[in-house]
C-alpha positions as CSV (number, residue, x, y, z in Angstrom):
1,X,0.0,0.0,0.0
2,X,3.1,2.5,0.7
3,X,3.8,2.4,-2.8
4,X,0.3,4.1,-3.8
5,X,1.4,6.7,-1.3
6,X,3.3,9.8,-2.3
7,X,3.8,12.5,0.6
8,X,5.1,16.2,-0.4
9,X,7.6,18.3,1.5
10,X,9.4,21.6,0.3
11,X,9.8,24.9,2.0
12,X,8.1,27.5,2.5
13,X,8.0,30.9,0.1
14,X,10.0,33.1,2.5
15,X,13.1,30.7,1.2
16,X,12.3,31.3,-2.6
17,X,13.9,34.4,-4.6
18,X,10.2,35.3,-5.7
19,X,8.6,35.0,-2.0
20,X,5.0,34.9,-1.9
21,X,4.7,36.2,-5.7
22,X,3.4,33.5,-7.6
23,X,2.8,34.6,-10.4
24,X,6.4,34.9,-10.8
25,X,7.6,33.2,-13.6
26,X,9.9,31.3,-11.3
27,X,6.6,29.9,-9.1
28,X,4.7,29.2,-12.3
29,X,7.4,27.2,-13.7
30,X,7.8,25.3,-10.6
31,X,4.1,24.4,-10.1
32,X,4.2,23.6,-13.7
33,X,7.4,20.8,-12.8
34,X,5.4,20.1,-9.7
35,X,1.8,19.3,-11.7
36,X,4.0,17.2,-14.4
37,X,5.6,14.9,-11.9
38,X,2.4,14.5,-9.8
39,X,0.8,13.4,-13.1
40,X,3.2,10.8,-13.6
41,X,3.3,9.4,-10.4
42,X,-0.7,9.0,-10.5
43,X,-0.2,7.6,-13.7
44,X,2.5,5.2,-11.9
45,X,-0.5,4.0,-10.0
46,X,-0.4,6.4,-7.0
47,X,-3.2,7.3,-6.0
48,X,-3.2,8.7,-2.5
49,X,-1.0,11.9,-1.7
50,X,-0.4,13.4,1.7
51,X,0.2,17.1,2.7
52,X,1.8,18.6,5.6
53,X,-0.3,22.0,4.7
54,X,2.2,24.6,5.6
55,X,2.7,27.3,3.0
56,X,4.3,27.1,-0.3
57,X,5.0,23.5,-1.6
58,X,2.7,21.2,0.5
59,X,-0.2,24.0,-0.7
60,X,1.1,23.9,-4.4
61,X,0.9,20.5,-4.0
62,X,-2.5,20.0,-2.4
63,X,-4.1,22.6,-4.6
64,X,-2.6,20.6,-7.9
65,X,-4.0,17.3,-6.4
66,X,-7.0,18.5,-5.9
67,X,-7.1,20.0,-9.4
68,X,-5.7,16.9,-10.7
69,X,-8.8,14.6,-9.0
70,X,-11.4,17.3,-11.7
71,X,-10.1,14.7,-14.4
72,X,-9.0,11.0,-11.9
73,X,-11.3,10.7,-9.1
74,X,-9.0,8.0,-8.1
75,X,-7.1,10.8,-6.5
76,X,-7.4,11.2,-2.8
77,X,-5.3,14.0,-0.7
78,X,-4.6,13.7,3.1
79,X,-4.0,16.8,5.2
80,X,-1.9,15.8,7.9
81,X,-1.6,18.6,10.3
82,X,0.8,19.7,13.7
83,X,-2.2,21.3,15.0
84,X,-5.3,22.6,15.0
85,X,-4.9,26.4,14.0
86,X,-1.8,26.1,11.9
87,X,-2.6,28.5,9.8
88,X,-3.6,31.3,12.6
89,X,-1.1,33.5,12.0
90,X,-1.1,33.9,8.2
91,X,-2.4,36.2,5.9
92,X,-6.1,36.4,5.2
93,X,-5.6,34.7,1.8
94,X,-3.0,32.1,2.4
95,X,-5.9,31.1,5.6
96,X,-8.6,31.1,2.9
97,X,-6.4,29.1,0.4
98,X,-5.7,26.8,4.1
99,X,-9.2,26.1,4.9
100,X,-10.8,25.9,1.4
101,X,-7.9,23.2,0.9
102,X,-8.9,21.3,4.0
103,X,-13.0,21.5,3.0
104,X,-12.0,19.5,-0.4
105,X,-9.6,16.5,1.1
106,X,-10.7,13.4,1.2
107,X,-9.1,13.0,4.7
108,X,-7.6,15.8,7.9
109,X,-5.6,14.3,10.3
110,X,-4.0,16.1,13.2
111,X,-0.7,14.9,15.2
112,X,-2.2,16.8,18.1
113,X,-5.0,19.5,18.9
114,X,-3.0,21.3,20.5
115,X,0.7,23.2,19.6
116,X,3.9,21.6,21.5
117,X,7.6,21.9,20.5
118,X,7.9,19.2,17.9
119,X,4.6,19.1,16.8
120,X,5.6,20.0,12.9
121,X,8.7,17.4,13.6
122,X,5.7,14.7,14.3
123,X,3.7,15.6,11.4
124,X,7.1,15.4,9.3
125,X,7.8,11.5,10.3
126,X,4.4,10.9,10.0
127,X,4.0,11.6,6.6
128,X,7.1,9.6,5.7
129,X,5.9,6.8,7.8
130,X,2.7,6.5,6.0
131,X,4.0,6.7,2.1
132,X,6.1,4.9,0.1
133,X,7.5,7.9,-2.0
134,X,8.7,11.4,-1.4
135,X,8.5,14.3,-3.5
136,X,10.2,17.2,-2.0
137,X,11.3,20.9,-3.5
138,X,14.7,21.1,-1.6
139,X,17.4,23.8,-1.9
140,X,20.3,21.4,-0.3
141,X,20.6,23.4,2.5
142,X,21.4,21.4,5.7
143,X,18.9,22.5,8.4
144,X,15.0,23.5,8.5
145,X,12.4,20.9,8.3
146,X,12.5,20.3,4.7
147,X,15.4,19.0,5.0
148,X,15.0,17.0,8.2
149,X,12.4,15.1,6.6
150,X,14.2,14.3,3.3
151,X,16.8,13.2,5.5
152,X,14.2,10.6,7.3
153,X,13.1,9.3,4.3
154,X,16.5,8.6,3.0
155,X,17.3,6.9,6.2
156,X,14.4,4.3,5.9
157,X,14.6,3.8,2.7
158,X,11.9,6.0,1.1
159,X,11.9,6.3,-2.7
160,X,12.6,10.1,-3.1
161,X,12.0,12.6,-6.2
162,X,13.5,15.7,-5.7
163,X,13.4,19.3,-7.3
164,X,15.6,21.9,-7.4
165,X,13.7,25.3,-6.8
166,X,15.8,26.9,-8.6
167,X,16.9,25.1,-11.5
168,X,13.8,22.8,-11.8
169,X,16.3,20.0,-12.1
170,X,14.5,16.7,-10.8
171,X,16.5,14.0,-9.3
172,X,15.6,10.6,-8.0
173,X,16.9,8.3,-5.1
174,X,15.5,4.7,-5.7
175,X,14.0,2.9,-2.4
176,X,17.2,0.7,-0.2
């Protein structure tokens, strides 16, 4: 069943050059990348995709499953959350874009209803734990959450697809 199972992971738009500008060309062209190789992973066969549901990539990536189930109802997305009220503190739209995400999944799931130091570590391994693939828009860089949980999934033996933000430039890791 993991291998049905594709989670997302990436960072969030403070750490791209165009910010919260997505009309950039730079976004578009990354959720363009982003829709192709969702595409061919449900094509693959996956059919379930699960979202951490903090800004930038895990929304790109909800919004384009979402959009993607219009033509394959075989789609389903999970919204795996920290907490309740994760998106609290963000902008009027990007809450909007949040909860209008959250009415269409097929599945919500919360680590905790509460916040607690750790709580977006949890949801991290969680996602991991419960798919077979990642796909994750990573710079390299060594610390921050993005890469913690790239760094999970390499160390048991998750089949990884990664993106480059920057240069779009996909690479894969093949399951231990």
């Amino acid at each position: 069943m993991l291998t049905k199972c594709c989670a997302f992971t990436g960072h969030r738009p403070s750490k791209f050059p165009w910010r919260y500008d997505e009309t950039d060309s730079r976004c578009v062209a990354l959720k363009a990348k982003l829709t192709k190789q969702i595409t061919k992973l449900a094509e693959a066969g996956v059919t379930d995709f699960f979202s951490g549901m903090a800004e930038g990539v895990d929304t790109y990536c909800a919004q384009i499953v979402l959009d993607l189930r219009k033509e394959n109802p075989a789609l389903n997305l999970h919204c795996v959350l920290p907490c309740e009220g994760q998106a609290d503190r963000w902008s009027g739209s990007a809450r909007e874009r949040h909860h209008a995400i959250l009415e269409q999944a097929d599945f919500v799931d919360y680590v905790s209803r509460e916040y607690y130091d750790g709580c977006m570590l949890a949801r991290n391994r969680r996602l991991i734990d419960q798919t077979g693939i990642l796909l994750a828009v990573y710079n390299g860089e060594r610390r921050g959450g993005t890469a913690a949980t790239v760094r999970y999934a390499q160390k048991i033996g998750r089949e990884i697809f990664m993106i480059d933000p920057l240069t779009q430039a996909l690479s894969q890791r093949e399951k231990i």
